[in-house]
Legacy VTK file of the C-alpha trace (Angstrom):
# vtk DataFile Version 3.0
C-alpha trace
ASCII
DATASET POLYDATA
POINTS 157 float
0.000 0.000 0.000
1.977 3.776 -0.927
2.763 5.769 2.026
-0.021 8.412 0.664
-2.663 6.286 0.852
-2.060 5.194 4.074
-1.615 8.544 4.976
-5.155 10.011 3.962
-6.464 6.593 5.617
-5.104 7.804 8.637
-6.222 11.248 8.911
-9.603 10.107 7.815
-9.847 7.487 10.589
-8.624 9.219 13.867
-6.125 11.443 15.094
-4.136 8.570 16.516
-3.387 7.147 13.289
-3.136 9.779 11.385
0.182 10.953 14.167
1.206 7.805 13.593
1.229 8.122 9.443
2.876 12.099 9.990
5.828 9.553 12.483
6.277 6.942 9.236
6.444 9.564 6.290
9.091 11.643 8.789
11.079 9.258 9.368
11.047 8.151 5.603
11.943 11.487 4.790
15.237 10.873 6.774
16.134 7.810 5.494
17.784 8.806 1.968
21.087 8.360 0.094
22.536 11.861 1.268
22.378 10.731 4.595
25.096 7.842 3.778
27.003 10.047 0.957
28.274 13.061 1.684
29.074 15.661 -0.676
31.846 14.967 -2.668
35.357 17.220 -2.501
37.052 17.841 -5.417
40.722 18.705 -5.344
43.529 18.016 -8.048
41.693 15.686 -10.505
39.903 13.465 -7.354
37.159 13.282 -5.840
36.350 11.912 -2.347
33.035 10.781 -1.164
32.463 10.767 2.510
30.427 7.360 3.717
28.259 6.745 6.903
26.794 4.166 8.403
23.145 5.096 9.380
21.161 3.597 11.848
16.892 4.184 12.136
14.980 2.384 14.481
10.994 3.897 14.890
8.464 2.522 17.496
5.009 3.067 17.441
1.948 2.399 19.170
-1.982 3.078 18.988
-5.307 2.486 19.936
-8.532 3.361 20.434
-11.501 2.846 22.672
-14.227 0.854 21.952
-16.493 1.894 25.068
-18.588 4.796 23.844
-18.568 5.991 27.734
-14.525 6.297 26.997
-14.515 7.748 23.454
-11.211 8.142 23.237
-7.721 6.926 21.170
-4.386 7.991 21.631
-1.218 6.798 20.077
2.828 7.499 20.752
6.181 6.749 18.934
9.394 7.858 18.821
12.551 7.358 16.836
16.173 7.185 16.860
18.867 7.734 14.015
22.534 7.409 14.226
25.148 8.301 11.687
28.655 7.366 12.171
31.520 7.999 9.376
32.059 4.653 8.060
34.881 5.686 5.298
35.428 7.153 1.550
34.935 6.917 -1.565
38.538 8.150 -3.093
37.835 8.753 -7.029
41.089 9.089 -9.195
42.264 8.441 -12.521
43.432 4.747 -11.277
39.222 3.995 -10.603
37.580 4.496 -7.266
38.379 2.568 -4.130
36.856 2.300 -1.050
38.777 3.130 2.062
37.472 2.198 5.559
37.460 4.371 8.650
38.734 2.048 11.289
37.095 2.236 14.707
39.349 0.958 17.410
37.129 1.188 19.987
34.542 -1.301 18.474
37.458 -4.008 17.492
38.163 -3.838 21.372
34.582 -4.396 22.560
34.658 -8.440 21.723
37.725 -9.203 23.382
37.062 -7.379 26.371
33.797 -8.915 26.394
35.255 -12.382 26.092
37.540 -11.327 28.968
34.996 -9.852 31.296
33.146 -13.368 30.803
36.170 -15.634 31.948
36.970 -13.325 34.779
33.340 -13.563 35.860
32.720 -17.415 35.763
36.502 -17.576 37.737
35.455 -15.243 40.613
31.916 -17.092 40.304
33.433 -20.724 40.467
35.957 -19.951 43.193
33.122 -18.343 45.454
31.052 -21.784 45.155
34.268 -23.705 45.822
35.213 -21.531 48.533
31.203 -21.870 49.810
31.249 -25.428 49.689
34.467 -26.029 51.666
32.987 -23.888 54.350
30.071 -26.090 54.630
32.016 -29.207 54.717
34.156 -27.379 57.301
31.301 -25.940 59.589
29.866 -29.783 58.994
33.104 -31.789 60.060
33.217 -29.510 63.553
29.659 -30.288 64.091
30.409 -34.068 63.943
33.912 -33.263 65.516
31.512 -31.700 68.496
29.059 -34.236 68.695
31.671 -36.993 68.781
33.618 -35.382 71.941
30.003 -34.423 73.854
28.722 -37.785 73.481
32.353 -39.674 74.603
32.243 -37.223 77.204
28.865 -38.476 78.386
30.102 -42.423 78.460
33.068 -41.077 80.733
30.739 -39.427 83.373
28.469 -42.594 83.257
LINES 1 158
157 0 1 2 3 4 5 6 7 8 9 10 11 12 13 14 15 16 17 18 19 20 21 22 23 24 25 26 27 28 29 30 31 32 33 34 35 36 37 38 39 40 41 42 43 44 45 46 47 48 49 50 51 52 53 54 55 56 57 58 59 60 61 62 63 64 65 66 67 68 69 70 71 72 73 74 75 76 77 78 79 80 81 82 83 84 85 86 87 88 89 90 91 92 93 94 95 96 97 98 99 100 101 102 103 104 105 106 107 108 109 110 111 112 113 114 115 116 117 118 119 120 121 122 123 124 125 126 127 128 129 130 131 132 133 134 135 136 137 138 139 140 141 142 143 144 145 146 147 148 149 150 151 152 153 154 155 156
């Protein structure tokens, strides 16, 4: 179904929807190739293209009443876009290449993930080790106790 139709579906139906259509055609609106390619510089017979990596993510909701005591609808979104440089385009007389923007900080993120995890389940496994050897401990004075109480009891009979 085109965005337009849905559109004057909306505003003919209720308020709710048609905010909701107004949320969808925005954020369409957003979402085009300028937003990924920069403007190209020229300079000395080459060209470079800037790149980005975009990121949309829209939620919406609606509804409406079907009491006719309540009467009412009522509907909410909201959005989110991020655009990070991803790299160039570098055009020359040799062709065009494609030349990544490296992002150290995101190459580090798995590794000190993986290393976060193995610290964890260490300090986890030697707290139940240490947990269970104080149990056994707390257990063998209790029988230690109860041995000497009741061989003290045989003495006095």
């Amino acid at each position: 179904m085109p965005d337009n139709v849905l559109g004057r579906r909306a505003r003919r139906t209720s308020p709710a929807l048609s905010a909701l259509a107004r949320l969808i055609e925005n954020t369409g609106a957003s979402a085009r190739s300028s937003s990924v390619f920069g403007e190209p510089v020229v300079a000395e017979g080459s060209a470079v293209v800037p790149v980005a990596r975009v990121t949309a993510l829209t939620m919406m909701g609606g509804g409406s009443s079907r009491l006719f005591t309540a009467g009412g609808d009522g509907a909410g979104g909201t959005g989110f876009v991020r655009v990070r440089p991803a790299g160039f385009l570098l055009i020359d007389r040799e062709g065009a290449r494609y030349r990544p923007i490296r992002q150290p900080a995101s190459l580090l993120v798995i590794p000190l993930a993986v290393v976060t995890a193995a610290a964890a389940t260490r300090i986890v496994g030697v707290s139940l080790r240490e947990a269970r050897r104080r149990r056994a401990l707390t257990a063998m004075q209790k029988s230690c106790e109860a041995a000497r109480t009741s061989r003290g009891a045989e003495h006095t009979d």
